[in-house]
mmCIF file as Biopython writes it, N, C-alpha, C and O atoms, coordinates in Angstrom:
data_model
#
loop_
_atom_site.group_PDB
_atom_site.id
_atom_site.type_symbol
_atom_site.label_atom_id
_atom_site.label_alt_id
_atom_site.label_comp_id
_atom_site.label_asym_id
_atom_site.label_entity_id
_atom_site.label_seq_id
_atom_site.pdbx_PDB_ins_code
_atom_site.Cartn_x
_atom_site.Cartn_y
_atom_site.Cartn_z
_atom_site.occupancy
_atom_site.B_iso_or_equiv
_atom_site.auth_seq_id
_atom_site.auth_asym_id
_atom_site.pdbx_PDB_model_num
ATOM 1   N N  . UNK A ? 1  ? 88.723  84.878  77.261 1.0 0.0 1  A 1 
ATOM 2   C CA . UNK A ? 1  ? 89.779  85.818  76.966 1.0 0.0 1  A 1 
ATOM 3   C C  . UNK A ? 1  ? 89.276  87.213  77.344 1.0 0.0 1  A 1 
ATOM 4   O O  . UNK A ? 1  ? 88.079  87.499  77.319 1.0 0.0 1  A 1 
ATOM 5   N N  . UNK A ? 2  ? 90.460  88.261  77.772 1.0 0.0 2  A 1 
ATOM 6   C CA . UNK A ? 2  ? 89.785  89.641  78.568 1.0 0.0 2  A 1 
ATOM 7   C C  . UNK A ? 2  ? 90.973  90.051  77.390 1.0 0.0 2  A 1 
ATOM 8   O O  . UNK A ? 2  ? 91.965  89.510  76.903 1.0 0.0 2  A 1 
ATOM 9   N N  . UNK A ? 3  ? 90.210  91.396  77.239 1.0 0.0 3  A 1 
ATOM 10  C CA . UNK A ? 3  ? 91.285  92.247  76.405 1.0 0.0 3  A 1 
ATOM 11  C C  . UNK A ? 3  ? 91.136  93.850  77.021 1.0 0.0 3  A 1 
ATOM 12  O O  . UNK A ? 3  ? 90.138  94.535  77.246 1.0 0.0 3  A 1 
ATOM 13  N N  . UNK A ? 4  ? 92.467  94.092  77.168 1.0 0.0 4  A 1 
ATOM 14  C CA . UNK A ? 4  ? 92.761  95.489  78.325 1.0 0.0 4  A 1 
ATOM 15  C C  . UNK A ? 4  ? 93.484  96.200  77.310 1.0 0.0 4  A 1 
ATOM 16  O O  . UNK A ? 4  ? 94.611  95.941  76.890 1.0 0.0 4  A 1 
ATOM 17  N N  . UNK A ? 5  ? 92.662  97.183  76.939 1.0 0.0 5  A 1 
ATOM 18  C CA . UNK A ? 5  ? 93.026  98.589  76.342 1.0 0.0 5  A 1 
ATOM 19  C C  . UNK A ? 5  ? 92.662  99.636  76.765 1.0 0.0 5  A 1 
ATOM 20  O O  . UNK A ? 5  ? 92.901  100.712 76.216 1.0 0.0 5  A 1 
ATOM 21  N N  . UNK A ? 6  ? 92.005  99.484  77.840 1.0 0.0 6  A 1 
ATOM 22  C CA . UNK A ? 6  ? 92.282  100.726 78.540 1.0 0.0 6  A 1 
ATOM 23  C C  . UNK A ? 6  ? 93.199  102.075 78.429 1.0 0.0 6  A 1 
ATOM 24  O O  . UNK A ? 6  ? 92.961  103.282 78.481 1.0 0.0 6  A 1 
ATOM 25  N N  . UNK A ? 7  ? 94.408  101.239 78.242 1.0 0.0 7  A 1 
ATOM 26  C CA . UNK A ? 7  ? 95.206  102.558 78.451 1.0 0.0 7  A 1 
ATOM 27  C C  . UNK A ? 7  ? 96.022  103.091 77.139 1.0 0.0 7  A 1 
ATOM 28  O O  . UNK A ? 7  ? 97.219  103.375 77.148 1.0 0.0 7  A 1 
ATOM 29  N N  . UNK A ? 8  ? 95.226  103.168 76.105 1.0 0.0 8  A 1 
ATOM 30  C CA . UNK A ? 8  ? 95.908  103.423 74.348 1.0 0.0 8  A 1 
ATOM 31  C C  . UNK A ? 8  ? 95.934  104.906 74.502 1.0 0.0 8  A 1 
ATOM 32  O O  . UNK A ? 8  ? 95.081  105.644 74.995 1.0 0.0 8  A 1 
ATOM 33  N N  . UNK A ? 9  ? 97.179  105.207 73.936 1.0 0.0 9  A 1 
ATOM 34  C CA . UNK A ? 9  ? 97.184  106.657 73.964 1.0 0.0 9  A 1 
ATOM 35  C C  . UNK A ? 9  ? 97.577  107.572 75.020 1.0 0.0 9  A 1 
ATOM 36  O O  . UNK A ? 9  ? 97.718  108.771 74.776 1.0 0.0 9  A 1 
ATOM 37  N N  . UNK A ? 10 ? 97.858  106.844 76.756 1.0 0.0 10 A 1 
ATOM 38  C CA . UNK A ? 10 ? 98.384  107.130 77.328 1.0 0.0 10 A 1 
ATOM 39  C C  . UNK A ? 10 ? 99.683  107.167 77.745 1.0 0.0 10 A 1 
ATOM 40  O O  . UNK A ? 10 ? 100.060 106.036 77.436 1.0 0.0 10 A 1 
ATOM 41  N N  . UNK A ? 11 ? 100.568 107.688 78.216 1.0 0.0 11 A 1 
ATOM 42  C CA . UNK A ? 11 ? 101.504 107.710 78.971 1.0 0.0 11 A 1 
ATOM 43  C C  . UNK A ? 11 ? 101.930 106.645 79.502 1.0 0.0 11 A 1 
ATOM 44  O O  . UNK A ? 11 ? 101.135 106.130 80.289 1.0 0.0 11 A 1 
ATOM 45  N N  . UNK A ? 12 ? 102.945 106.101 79.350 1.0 0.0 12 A 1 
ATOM 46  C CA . UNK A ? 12 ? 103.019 104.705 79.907 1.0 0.0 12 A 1 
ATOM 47  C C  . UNK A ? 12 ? 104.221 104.584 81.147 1.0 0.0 12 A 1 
ATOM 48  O O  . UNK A ? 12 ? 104.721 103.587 81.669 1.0 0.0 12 A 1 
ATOM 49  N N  . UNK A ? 13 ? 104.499 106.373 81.424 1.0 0.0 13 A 1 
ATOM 50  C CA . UNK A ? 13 ? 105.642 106.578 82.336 1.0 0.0 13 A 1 
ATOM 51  C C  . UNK A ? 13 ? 105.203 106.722 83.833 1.0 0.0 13 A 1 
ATOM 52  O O  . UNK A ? 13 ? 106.132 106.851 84.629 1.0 0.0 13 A 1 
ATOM 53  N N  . UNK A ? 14 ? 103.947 106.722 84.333 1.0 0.0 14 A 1 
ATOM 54  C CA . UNK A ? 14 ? 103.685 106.548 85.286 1.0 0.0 14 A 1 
ATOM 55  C C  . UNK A ? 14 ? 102.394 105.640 85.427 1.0 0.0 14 A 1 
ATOM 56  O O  . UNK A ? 14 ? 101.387 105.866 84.756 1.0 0.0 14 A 1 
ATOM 57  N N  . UNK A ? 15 ? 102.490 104.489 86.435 1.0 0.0 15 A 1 
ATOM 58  C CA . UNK A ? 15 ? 100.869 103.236 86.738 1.0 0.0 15 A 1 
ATOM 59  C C  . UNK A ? 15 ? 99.794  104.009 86.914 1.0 0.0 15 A 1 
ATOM 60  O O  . UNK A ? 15 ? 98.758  103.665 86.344 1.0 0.0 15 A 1 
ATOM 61  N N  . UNK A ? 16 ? 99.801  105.304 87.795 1.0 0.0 16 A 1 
ATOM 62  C CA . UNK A ? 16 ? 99.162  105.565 88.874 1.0 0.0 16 A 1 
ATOM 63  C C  . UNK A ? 16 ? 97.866  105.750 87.991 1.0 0.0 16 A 1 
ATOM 64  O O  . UNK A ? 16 ? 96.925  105.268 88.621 1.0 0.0 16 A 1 
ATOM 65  N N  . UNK A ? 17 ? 97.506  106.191 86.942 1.0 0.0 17 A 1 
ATOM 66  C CA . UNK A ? 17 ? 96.881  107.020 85.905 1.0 0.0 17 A 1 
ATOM 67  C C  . UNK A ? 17 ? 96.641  105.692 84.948 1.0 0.0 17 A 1 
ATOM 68  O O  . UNK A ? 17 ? 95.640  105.947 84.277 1.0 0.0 17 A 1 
ATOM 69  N N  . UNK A ? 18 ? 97.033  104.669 84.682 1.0 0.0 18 A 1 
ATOM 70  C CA . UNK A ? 18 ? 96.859  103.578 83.717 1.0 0.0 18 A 1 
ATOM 71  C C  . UNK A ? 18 ? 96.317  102.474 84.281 1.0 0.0 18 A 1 
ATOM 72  O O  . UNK A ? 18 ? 96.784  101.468 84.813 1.0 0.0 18 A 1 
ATOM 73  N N  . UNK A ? 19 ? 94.572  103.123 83.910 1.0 0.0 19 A 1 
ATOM 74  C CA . UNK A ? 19 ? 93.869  101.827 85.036 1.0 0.0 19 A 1 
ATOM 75  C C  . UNK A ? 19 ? 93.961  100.780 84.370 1.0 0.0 19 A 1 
ATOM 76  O O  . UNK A ? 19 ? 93.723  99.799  85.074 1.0 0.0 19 A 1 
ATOM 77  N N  . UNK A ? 20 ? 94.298  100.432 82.888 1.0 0.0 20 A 1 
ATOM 78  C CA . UNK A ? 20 ? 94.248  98.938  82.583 1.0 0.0 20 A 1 
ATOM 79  C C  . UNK A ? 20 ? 95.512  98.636  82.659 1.0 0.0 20 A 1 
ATOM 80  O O  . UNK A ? 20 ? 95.615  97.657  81.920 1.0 0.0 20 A 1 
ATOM 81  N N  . UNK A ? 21 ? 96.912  98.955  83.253 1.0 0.0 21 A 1 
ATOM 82  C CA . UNK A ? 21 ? 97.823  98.082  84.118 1.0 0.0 21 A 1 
ATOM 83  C C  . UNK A ? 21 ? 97.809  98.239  85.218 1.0 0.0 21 A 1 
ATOM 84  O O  . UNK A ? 21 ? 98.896  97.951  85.719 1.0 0.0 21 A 1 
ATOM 85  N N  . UNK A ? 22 ? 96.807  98.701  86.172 1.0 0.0 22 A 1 
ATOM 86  C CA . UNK A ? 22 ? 96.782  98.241  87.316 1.0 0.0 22 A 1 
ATOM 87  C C  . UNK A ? 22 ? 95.367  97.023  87.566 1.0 0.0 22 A 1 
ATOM 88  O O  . UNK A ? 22 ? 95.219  96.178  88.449 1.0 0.0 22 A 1 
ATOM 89  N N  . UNK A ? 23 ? 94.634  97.324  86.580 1.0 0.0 23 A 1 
ATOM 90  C CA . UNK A ? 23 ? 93.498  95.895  86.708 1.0 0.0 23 A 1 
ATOM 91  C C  . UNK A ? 23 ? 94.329  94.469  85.795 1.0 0.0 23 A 1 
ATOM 92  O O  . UNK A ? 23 ? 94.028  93.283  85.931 1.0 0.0 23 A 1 
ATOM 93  N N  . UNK A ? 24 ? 95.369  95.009  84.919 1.0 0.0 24 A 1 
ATOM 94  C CA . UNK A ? 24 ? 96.060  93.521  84.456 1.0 0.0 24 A 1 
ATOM 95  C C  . UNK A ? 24 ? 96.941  92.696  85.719 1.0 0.0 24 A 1 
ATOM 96  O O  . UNK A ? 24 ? 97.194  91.494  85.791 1.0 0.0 24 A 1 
ATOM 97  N N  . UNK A ? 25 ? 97.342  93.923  86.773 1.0 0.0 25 A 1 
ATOM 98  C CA . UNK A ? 25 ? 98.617  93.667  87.848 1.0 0.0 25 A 1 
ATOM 99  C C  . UNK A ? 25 ? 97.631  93.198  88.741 1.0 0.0 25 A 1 
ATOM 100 O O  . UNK A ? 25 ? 98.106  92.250  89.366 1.0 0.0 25 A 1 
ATOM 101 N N  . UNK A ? 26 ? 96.264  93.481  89.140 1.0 0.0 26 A 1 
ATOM 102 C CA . UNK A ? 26 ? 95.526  93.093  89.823 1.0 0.0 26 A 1 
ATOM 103 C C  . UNK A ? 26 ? 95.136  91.789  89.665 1.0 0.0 26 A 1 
ATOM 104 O O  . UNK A ? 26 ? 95.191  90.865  90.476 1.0 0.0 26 A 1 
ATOM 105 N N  . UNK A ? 27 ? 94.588  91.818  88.111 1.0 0.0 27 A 1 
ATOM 106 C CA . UNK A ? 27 ? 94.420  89.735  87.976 1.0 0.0 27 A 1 
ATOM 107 C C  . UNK A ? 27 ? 95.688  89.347  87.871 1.0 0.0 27 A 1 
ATOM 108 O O  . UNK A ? 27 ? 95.547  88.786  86.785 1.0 0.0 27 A 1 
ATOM 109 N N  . UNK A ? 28 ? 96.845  89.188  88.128 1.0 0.0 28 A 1 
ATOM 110 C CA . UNK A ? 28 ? 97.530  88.494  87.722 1.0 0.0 28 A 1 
ATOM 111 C C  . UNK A ? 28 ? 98.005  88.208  89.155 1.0 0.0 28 A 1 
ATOM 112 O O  . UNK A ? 28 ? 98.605  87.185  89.487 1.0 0.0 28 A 1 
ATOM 113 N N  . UNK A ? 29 ? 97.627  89.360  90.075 1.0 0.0 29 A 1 
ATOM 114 C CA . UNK A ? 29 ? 98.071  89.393  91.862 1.0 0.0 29 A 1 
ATOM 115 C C  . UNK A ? 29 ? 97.289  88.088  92.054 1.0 0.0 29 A 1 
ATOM 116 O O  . UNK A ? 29 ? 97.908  87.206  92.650 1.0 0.0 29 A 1 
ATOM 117 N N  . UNK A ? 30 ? 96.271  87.858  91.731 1.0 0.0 30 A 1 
ATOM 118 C CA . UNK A ? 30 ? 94.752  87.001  92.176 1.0 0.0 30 A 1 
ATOM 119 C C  . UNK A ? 30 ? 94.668  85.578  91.523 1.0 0.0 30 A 1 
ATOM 120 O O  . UNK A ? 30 ? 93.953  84.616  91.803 1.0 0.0 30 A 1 
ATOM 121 N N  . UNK A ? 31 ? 95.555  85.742  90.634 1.0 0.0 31 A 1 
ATOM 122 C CA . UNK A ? 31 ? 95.955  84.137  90.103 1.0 0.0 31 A 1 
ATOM 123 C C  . UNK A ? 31 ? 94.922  84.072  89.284 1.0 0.0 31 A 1 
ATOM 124 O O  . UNK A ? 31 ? 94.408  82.954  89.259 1.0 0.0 31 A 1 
ATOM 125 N N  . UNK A ? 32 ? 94.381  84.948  88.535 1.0 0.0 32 A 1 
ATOM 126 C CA . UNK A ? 32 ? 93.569  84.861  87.395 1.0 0.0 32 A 1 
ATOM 127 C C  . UNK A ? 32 ? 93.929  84.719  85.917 1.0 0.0 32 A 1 
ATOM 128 O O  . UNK A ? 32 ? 93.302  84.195  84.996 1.0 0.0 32 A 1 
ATOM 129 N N  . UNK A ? 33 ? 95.366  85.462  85.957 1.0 0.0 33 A 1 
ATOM 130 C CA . UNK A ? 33 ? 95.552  85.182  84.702 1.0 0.0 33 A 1 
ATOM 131 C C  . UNK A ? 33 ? 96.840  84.212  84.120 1.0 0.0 33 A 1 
ATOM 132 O O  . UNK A ? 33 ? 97.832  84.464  84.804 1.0 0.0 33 A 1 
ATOM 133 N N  . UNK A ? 34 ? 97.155  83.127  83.017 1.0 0.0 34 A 1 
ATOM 134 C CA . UNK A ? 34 ? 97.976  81.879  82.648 1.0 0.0 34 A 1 
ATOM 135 C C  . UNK A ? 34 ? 98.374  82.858  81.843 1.0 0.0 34 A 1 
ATOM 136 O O  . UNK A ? 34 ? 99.357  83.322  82.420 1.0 0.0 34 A 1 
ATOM 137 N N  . UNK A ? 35 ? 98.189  83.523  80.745 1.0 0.0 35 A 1 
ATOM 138 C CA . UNK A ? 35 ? 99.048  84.292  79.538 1.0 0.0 35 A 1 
ATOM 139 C C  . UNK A ? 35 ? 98.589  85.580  79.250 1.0 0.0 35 A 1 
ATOM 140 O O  . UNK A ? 35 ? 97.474  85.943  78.875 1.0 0.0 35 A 1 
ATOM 141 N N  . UNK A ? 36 ? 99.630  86.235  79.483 1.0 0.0 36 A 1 
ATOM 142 C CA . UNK A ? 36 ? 99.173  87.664  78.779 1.0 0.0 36 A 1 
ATOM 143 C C  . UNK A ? 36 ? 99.804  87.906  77.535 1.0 0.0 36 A 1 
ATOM 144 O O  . UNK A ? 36 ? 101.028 87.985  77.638 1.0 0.0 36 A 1 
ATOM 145 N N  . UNK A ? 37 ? 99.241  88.086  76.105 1.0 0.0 37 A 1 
ATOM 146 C CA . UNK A ? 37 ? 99.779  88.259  74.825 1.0 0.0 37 A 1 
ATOM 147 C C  . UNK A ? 37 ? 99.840  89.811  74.797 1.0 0.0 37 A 1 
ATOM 148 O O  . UNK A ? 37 ? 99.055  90.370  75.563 1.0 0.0 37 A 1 
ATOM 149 N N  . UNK A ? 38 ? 100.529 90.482  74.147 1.0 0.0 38 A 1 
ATOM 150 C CA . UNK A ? 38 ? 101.095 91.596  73.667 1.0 0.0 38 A 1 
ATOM 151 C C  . UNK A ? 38 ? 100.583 91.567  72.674 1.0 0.0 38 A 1 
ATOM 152 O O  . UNK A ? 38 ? 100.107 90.472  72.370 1.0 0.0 38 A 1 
ATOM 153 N N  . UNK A ? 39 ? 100.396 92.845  71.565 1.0 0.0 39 A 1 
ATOM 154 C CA . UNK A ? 39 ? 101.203 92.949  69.897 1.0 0.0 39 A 1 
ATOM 155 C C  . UNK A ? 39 ? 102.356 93.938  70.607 1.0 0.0 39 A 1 
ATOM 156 O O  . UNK A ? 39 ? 103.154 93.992  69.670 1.0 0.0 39 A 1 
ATOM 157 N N  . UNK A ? 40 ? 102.850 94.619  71.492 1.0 0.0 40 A 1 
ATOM 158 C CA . UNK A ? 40 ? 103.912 95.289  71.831 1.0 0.0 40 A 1 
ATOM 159 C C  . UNK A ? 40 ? 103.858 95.514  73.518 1.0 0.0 40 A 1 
ATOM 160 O O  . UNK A ? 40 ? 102.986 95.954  74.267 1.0 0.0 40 A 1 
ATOM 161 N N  . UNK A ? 41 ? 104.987 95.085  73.695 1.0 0.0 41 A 1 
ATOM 162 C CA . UNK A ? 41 ? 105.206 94.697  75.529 1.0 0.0 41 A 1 
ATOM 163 C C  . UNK A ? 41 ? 105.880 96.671  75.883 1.0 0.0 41 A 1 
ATOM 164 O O  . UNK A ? 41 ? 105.751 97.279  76.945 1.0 0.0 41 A 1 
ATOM 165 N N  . UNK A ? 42 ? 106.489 97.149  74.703 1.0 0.0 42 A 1 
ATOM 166 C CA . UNK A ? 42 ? 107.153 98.044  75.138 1.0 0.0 42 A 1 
ATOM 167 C C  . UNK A ? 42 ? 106.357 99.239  75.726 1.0 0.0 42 A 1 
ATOM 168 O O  . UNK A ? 42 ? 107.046 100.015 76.388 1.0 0.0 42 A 1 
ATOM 169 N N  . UNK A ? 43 ? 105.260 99.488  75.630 1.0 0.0 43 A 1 
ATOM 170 C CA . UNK A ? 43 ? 104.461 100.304 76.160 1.0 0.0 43 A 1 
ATOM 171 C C  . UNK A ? 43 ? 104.629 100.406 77.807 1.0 0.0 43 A 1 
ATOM 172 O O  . UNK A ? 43 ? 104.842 101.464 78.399 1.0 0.0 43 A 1 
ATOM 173 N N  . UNK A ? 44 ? 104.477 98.955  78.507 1.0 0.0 44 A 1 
ATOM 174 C CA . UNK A ? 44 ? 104.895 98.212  79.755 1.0 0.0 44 A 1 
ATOM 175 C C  . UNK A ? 44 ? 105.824 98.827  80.198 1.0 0.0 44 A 1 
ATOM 176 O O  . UNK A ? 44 ? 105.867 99.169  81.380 1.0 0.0 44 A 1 
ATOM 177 N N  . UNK A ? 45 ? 106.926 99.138  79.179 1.0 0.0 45 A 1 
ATOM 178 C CA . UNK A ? 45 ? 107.863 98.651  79.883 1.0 0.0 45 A 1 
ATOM 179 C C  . UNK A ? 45 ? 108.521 100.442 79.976 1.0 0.0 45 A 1 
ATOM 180 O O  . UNK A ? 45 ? 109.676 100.710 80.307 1.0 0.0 45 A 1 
ATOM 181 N N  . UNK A ? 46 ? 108.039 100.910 79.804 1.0 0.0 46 A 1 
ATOM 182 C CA . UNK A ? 46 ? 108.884 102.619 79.669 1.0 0.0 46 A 1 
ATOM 183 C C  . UNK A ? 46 ? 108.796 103.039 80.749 1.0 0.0 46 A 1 
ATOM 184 O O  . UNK A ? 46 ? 109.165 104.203 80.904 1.0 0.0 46 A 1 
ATOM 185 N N  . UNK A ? 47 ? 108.195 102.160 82.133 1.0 0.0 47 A 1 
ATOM 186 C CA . UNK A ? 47 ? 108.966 102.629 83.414 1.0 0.0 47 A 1 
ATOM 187 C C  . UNK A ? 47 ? 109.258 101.036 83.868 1.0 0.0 47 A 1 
ATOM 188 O O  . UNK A ? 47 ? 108.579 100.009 83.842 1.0 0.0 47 A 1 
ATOM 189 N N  . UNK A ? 48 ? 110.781 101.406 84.348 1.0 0.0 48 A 1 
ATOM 190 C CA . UNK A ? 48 ? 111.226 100.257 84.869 1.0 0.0 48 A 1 
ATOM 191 C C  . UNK A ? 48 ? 110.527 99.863  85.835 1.0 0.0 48 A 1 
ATOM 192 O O  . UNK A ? 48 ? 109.868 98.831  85.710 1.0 0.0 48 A 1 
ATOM 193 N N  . UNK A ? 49 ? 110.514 100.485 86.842 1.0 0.0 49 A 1 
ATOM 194 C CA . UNK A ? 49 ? 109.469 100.034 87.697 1.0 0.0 49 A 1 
ATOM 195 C C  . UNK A ? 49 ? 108.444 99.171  87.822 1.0 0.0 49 A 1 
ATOM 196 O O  . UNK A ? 49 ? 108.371 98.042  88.308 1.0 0.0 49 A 1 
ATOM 197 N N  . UNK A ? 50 ? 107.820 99.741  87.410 1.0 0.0 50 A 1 
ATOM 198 C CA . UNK A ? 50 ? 106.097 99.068  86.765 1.0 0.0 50 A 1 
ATOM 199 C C  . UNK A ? 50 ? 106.753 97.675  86.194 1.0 0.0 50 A 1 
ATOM 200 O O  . UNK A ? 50 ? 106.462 96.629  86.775 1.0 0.0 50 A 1 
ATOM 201 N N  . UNK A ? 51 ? 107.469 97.654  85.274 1.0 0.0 51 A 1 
ATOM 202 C CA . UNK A ? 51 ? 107.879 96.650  84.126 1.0 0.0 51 A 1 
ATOM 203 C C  . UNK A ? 51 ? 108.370 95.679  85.223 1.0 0.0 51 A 1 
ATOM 204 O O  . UNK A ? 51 ? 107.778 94.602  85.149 1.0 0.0 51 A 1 
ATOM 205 N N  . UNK A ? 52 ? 109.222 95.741  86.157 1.0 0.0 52 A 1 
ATOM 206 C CA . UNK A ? 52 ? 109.541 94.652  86.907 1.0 0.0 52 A 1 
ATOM 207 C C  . UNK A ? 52 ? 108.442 93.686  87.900 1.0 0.0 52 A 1 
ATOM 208 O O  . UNK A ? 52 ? 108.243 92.531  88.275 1.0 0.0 52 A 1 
ATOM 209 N N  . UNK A ? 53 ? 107.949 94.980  87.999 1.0 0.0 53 A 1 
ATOM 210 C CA . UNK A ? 53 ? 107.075 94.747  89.305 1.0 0.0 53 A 1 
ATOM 211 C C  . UNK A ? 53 ? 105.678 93.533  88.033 1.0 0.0 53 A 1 
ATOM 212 O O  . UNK A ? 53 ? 105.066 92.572  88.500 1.0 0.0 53 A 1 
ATOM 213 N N  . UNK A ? 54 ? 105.581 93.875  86.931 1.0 0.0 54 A 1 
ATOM 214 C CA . UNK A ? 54 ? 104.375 92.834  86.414 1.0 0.0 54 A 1 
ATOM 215 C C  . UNK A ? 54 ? 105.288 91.605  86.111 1.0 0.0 54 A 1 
ATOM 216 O O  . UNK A ? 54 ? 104.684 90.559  86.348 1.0 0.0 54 A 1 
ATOM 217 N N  . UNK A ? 55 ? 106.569 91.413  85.654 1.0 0.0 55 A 1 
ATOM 218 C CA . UNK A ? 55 ? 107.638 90.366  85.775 1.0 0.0 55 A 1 
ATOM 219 C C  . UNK A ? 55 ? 107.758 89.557  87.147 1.0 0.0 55 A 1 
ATOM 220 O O  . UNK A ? 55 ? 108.066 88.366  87.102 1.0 0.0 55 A 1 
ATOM 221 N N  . UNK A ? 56 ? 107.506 90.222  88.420 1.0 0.0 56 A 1 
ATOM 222 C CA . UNK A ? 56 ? 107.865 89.604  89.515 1.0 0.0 56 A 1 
ATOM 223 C C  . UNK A ? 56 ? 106.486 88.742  89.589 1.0 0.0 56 A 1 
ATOM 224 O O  . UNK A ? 56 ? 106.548 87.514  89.528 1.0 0.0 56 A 1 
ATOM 225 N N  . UNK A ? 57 ? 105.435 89.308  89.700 1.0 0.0 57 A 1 
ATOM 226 C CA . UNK A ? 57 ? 104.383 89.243  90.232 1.0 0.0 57 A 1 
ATOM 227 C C  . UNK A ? 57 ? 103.461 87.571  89.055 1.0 0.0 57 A 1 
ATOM 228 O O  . UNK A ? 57 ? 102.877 86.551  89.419 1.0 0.0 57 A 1 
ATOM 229 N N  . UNK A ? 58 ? 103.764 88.065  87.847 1.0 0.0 58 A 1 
ATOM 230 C CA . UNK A ? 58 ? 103.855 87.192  86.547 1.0 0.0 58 A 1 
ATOM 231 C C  . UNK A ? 58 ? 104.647 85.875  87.246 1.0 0.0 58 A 1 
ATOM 232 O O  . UNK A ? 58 ? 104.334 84.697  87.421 1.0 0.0 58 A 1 
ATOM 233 N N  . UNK A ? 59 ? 105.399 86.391  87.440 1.0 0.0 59 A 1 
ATOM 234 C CA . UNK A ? 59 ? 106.800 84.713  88.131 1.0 0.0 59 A 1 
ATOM 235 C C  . UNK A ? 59 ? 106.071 84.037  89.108 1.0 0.0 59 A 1 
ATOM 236 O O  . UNK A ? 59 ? 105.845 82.830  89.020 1.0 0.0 59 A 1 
ATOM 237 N N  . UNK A ? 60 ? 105.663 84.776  90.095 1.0 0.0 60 A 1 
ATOM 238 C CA . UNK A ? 60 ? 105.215 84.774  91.430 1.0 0.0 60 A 1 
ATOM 239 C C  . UNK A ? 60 ? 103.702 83.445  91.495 1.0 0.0 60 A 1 
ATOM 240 O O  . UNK A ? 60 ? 103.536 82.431  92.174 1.0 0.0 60 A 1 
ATOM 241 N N  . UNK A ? 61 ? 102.615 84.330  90.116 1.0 0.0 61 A 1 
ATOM 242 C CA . UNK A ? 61 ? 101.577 83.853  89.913 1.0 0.0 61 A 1 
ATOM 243 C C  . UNK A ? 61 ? 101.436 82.717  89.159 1.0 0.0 61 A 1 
ATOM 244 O O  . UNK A ? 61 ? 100.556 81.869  89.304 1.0 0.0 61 A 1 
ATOM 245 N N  . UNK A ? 62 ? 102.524 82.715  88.163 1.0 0.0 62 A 1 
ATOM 246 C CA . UNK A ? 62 ? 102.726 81.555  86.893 1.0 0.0 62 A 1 
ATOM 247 C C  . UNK A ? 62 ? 102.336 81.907  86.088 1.0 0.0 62 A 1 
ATOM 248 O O  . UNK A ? 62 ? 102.338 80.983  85.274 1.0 0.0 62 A 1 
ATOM 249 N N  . UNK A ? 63 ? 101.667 83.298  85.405 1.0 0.0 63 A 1 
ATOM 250 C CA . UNK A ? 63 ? 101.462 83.554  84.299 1.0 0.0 63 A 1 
ATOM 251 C C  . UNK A ? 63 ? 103.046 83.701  83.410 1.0 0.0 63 A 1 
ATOM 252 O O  . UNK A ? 63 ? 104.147 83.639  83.958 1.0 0.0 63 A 1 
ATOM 253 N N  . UNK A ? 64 ? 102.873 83.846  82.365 1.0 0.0 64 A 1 
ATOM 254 C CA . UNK A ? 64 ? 103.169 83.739  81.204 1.0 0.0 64 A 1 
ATOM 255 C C  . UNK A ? 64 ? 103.305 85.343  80.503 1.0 0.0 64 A 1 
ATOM 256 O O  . UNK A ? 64 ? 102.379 86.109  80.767 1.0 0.0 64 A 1 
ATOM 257 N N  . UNK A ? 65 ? 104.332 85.813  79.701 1.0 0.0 65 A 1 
ATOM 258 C CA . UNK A ? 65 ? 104.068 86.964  79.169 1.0 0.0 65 A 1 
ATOM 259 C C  . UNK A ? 65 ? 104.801 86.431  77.820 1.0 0.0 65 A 1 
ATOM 260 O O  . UNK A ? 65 ? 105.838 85.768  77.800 1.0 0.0 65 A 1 
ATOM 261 N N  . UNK A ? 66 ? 104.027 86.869  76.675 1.0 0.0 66 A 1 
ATOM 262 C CA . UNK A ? 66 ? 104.247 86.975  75.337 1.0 0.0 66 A 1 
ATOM 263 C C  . UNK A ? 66 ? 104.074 88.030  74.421 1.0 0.0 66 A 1 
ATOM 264 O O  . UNK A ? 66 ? 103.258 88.930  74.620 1.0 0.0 66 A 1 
ATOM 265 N N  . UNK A ? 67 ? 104.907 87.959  73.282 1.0 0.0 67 A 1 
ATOM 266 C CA . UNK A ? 67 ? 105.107 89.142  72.255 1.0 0.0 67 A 1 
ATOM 267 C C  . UNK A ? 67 ? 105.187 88.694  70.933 1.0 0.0 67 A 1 
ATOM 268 O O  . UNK A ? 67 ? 105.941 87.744  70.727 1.0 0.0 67 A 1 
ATOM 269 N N  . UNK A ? 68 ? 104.483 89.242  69.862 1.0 0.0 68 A 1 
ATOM 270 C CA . UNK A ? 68 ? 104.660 88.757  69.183 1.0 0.0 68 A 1 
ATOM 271 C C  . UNK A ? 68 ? 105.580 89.527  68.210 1.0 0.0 68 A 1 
ATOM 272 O O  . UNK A ? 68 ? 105.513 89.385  66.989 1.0 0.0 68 A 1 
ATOM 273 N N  . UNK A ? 69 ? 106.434 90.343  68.831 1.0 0.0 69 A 1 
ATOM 274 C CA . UNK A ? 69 ? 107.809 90.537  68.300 1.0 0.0 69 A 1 
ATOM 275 C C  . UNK A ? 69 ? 109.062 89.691  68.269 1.0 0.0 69 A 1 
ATOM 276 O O  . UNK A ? 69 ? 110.087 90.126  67.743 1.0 0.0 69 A 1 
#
């Protein structure tokens, strides 16, 4: 299990600056990762953008995204 907190406390309105969703978008490009658990997805998701693009890529790879909301 990898745990990415990298980016607590940041801004979640632009990737460019949030290196732990671009190293989660990276394993998940690489077929490394089966499930990614949340305690809150919404952080993700406050740019649409970004938010689709780990949805496509998630579909793409076969991972899995969960919440435990």
């Amino acid at each position: 299990m990898l745990v990415i907190d990298d980016d607590l406390g940041k801004s979640g309105a632009r990737s460019e600056h949030r290196e732990g969703f671009q190293r989660l978008v990276a394993e998940i490009s690489l077929g490394h990762v089966g499930l990614v658990l949340g305690t809150e997805m919404s952080p993700l998701a406050r740019s649409g953008r970004d938010w689709y693009q780990l949805l496509e890529l998630s579909a793409l790879g076969g991972a899995l995204l969960a919440d435990d909301a």
